[in-house]
N, C-alpha and C positions, 0 to 999 in steps of 0.2 A: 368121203373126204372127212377124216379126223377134223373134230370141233375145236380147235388150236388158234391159238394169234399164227402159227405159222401155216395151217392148212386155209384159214380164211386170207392171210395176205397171197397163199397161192392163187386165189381169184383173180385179186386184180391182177398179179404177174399175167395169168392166161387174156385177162380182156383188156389188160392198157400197158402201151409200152411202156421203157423209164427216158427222161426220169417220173414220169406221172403215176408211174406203179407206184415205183420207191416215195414219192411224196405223201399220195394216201395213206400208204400203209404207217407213215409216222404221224399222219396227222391224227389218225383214225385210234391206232394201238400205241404209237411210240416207239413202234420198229425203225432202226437207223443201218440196220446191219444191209438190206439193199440198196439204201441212198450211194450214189454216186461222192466221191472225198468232193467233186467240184463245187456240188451241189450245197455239200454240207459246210463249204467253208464258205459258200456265199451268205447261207443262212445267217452263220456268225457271222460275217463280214456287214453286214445288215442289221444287224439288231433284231431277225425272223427265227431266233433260232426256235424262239417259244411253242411255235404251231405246230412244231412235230414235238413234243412233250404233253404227257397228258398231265389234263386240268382237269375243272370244274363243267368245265363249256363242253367237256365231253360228255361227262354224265346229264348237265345238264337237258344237252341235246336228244343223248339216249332216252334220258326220263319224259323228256315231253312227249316224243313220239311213242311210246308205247302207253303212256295219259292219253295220248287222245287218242288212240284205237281203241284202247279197255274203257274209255268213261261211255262209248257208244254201244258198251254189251253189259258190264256189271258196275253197280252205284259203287262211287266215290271211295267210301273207306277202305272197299278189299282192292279197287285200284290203287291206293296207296300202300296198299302192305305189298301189291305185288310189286310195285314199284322198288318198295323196299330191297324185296328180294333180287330185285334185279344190280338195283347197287351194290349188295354186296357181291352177287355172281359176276358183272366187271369187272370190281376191285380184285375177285380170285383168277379171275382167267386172264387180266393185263400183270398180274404181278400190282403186290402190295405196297406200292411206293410211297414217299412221304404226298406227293401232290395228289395222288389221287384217294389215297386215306382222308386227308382234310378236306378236299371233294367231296365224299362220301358222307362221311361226319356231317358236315355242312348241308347234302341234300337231305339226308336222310331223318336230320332236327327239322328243317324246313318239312316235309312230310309230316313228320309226326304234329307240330302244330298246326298244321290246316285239315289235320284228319281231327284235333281238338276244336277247331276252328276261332284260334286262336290269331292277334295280330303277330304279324312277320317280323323281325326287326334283321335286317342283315349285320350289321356290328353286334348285334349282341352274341349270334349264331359265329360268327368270324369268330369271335374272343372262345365261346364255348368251345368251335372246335379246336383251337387250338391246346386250351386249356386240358383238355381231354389227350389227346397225344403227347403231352409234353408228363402227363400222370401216367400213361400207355408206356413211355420209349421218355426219357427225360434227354437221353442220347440223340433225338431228332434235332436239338435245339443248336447244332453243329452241323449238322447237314447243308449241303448247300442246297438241293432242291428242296427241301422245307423251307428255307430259310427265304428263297426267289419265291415259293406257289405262295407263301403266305406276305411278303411283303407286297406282291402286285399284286394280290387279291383286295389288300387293305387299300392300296392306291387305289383301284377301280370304285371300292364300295363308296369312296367318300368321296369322290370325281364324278360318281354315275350320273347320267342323265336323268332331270327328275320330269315325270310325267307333261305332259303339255297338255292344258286343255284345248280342244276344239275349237276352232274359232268359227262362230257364226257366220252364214252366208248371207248378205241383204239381200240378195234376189235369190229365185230358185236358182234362175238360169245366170252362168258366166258367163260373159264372153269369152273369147280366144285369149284376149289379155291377161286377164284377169286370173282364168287357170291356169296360164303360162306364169304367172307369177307364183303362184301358189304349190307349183310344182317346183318351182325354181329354188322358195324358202325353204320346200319340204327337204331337195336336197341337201340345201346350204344346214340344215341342220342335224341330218345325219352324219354330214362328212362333219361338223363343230363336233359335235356326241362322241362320233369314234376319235378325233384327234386327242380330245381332252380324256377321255380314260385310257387311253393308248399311252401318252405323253403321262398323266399320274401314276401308273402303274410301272413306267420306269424310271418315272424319277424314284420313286420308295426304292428302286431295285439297285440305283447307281452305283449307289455305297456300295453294295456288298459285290458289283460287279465287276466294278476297280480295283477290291482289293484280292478278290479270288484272280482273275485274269488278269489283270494290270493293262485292261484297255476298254474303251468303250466309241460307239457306233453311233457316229454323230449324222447317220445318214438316216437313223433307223427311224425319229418321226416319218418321214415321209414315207418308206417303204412300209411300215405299218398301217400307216393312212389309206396305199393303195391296195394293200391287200389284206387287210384286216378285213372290213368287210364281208368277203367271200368264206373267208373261213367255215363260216358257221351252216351258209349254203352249203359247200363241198361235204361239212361232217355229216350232215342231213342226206344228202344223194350218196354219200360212201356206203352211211349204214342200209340203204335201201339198196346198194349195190350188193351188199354182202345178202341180204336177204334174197333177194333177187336169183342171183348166183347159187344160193343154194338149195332153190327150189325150182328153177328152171333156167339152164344157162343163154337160149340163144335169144331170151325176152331181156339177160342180162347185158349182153353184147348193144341194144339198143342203150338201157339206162347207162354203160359205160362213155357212151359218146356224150351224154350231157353233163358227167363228170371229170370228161378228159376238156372242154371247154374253158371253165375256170383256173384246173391246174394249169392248166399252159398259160393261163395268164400269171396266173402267180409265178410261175418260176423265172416267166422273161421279164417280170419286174424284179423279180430275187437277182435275178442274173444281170440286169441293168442299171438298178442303183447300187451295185456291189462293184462297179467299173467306175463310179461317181468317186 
């Protein structure tokens, strides 16, 4: 099987139907060519259209999981240079777009300073890469997807959720109460986390989304809320799908059913606040 964005999305075609193929395969590469037109106007209809465009959150994802198999076999620094190399191998084999250019830009400074061991600053890495693409291509500064990856990249960094510290236990042991409470706050504050970078990340975008389209998707907090979340699970069991698949298929037919779970949620939320 040819090493392609289209001989890899023929995996999923063989181990999941559509539209949960065609949903992967844009969340994963940004392939839209097997999406269903239903699917894809519910997307937009929604304010979902983002998830099958690649970001940050893909490399993201990609770089971690291959961080934590290599830091269990070779020390740190040459994991990050492979890392390195693995971002650009991405960026050549999804095609060179503006979102995932500035994706890359962006992992790939973060790399390099913690291979210095250097402190991180995300706004300053933001501005960098932009500043570098716009020296690169002064012509991206008219683009529409440059002009979306980097305006909700800015609304997330400055919305992000900032660490929490732990909060001490008085006793060893809880009661039933107690950790039911604690469970309760733990959720109440993930779903706060995701609304509020979800909701800054399109307000930065509204402007430019009103005046390219001339409409906007007042449903799209809420379908974001519910499916944003899963996102980043689905990219995590996709890439292991693909790995999977292409090392032995009928071990992949099992990981398919754990990733045909989630999509099917996502799409009858796409498909039911898109009737709201």
């Amino acid at each position: 099987m040819p090493f392609s964005v289209a001989g890899l999305t023929s995996i999923f075609n063989h181990l999941l139907s559509e539209p949960q193929a065609g949903l992967l395969a844009g969340i994963l590469f940004g392939v839209k060519a097997s999406m269903s037109n239903q699917l894809y106007d519910a997307l937009i209809t929604t304010g979902t259209l983002h998830i099958v465009a690649l970001s940050g959150q893909n490399i993201s994802i990609l770089i971690g999981v291959v961080s934590l198999v290599l830091l269990r076999i070779v020390v740190r620094p040459l994991a990050n240079i492979v890392s390195l190399g693995i971002i650009v191998g991405f960026i050549l084999f999804v095609g060179p777009s503006p979102s995932v250019i500035r994706a890359g830009i962006m992992g790939g400074i973060t790399l390099f300073g913690v291979s210095l061991g250097r402190q991180v600053w995300p706004l300053l890495i933001w501005a960098l890469a932009v500043a570098i693409m716009l020296v690169l291509n002064p012509h991206w500064i008219g683009d529409l997807s440059f002009q979306l990856s980097v305006m909700a990249t800015l609304g997330s960094l400055l919305f992000a959720a900032k660490p929490r510290r732990p909060q001490p236990d008085s006793y060893e042991r809880q009661d039933d109460i107690s950790s039911l409470k604690k469970i309760v706050s733990n959720v109440q504050n993930v779903l706060s986390d995701n609304l509020r970078v979800t909701l800054a990340a399109q307000v930065f975008t509204i402007p430019i989304i009103m005046f390219s389209f001339h409409r906007i998707s007042l449903v799209s907090p809420l379908s974001n809320l519910l499916v944003g979340w899963l996102i980043a699970p689905i990219m995590t069991m996709g890439f292991a799908l693909v790995l999977v698949g292409l090392l032995f298929m009928p071990l992949a037919q099992l990981v398919a059913w754990f990733v045909w779970v989630p999509l099917t949620f996502v799409i009858w939320v796409i498909q039911w606040t898109s009737r709201i």
